[in-house]
C-alpha positions in Angstrom: -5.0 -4.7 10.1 -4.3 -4.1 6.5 -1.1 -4.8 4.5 -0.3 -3.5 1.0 2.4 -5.4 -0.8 4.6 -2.9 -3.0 6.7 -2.8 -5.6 7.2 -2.7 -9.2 5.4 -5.3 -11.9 7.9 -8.2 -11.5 8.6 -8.4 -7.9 5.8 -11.1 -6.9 3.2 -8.8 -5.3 0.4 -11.0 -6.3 2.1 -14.6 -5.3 3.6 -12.8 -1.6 0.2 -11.1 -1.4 -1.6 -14.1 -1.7 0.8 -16.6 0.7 0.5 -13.9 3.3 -3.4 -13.9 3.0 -3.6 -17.3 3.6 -1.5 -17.6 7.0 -3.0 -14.5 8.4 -6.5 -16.0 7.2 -7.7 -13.5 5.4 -9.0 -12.1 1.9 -6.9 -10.4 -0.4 -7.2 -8.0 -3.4 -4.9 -7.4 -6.4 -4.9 -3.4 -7.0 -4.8 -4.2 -10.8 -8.5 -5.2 -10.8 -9.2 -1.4 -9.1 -7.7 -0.2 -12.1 -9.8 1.5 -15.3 -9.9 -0.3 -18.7 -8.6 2.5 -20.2 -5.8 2.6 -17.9 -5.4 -1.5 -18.8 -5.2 -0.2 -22.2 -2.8 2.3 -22.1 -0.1 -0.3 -20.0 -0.7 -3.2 -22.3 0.4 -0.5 -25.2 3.5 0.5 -23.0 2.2 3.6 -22.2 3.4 4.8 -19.2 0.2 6.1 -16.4 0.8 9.6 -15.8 -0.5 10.5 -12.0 -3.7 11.7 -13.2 -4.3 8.3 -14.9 -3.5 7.2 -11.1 -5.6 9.2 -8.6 -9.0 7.8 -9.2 -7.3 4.1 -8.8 -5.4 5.0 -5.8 -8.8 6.4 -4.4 -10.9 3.4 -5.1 -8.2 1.6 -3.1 -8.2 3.4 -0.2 -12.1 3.4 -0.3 -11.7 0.1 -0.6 -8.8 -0.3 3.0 -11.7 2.4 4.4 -14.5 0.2 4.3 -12.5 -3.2 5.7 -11.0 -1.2 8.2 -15.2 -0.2 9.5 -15.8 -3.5 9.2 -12.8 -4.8 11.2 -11.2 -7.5 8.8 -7.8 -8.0 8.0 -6.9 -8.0 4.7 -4.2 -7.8 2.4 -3.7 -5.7 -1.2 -1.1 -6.0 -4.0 -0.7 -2.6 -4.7 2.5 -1.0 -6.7 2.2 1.9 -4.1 5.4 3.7 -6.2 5.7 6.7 -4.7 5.0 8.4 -1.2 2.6 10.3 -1.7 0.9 7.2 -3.1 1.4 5.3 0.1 0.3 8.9 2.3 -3.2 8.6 0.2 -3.8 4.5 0.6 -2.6 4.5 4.6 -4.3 8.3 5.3 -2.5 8.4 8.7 -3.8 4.7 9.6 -1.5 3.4 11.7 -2.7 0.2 10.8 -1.7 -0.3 7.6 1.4 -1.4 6.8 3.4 -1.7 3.5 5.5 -4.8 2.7 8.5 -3.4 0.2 9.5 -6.6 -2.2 12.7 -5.3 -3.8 14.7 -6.6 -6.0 17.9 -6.4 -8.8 16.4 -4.8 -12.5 18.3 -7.7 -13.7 16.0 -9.9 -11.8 12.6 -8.1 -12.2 13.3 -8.6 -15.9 14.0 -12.0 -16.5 10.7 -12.5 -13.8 8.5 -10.3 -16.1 9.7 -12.0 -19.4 8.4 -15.4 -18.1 4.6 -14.5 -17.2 2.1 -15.3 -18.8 -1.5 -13.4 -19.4 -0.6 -10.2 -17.7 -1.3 -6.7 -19.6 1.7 -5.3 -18.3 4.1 -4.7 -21.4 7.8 -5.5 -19.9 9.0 -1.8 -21.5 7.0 -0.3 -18.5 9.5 -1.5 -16.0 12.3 1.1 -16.6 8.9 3.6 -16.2 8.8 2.2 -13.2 12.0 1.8 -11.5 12.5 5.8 -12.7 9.0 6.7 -10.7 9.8 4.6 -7.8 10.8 6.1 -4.3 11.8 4.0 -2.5 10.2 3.5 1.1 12.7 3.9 4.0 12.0 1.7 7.4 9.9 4.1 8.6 7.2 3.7 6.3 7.6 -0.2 4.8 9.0 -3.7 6.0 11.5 -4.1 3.3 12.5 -7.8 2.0 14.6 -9.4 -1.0 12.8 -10.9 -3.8 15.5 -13.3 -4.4 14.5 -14.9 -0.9 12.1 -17.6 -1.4 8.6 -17.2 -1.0 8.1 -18.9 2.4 11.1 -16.6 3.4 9.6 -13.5 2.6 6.5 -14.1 3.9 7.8 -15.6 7.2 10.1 -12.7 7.6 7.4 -9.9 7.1 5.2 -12.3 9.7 8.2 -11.8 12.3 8.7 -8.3 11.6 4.9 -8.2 12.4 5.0 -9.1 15.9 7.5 -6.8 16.5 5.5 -3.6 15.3 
């Protein structure tokens, strides 16, 4: 099984990502690190990636679901996954891999990016990316609100598991 954790920079992909790794006992990988230096670069700058910036990082992901899926292991991704067809290149018709939609209030994602520390995001990015994203509907994510509690969100995705 293989879960990707979506949403924009702000929502709490990596800290979700990382909780739901830990009860389901597995590894997990932030999709930042798949990411080029150049494209690093250009984000840190406020420059927003176009989706030829994105392609070879989206690939690298799915090669990455591809080869945990041969070996058998669950795992778990933090992965923006913004648009569809973004999501219909990391899942390829895998029926098991699921995407975990943290959404949440721009007012919120705002004062949450304001506050980190040490990531290359630059904050301008996040009207980029509220403008690129499309929205998952039910049939393609489990959807839960960022302004839950961690333990919420994670035990809620865990419930809505089982029932898949």
């Amino acid at each position: 099984m293989i879960l990707i954790v979506m949403g924009v920079s702000g929502c709490g992909k990596t800290t979700i990502g990382e909780m739901l790794a830990e009860r389901l006992k597995c590894d997990f990988a932030d999709a930042d690190s798949f990411h080029s230096q150049a494209n690093k670069d250009k984000m840190h700058k406020g420059i927003p990636l176009t989706d030829d910036d994105r392609w070879p990082w989206l690939n690298a992901i799915r090669a990455s679901i591809v080869e945990k899926r041969a070996d058998g292991t669950t795992h778990v991704y933090a992965c923006s996954a913004l648009k569809r067809v973004y999501r219909d290149i990391l899942r390829n018709g895998d029926k098991d891999v699921t995407f975990v939609y943290l959404k949440g209030t721009e007012e919120l994602l705002k004062e949450r990016i304001k506050t980190r520390k040490g990531h290359f995001f630059d904050p301008a990015l996040l009207k980029s990316q509220l403008d690129t994203l499309e929205a998952p509907g039910p049939d393609e994510a489990i959807e839960v609100d960022i302004a839950w509690s961690p333990e919420k969100i994670v035990n809620t995705v865990l419930s809505e598991m089982d029932y898949r």
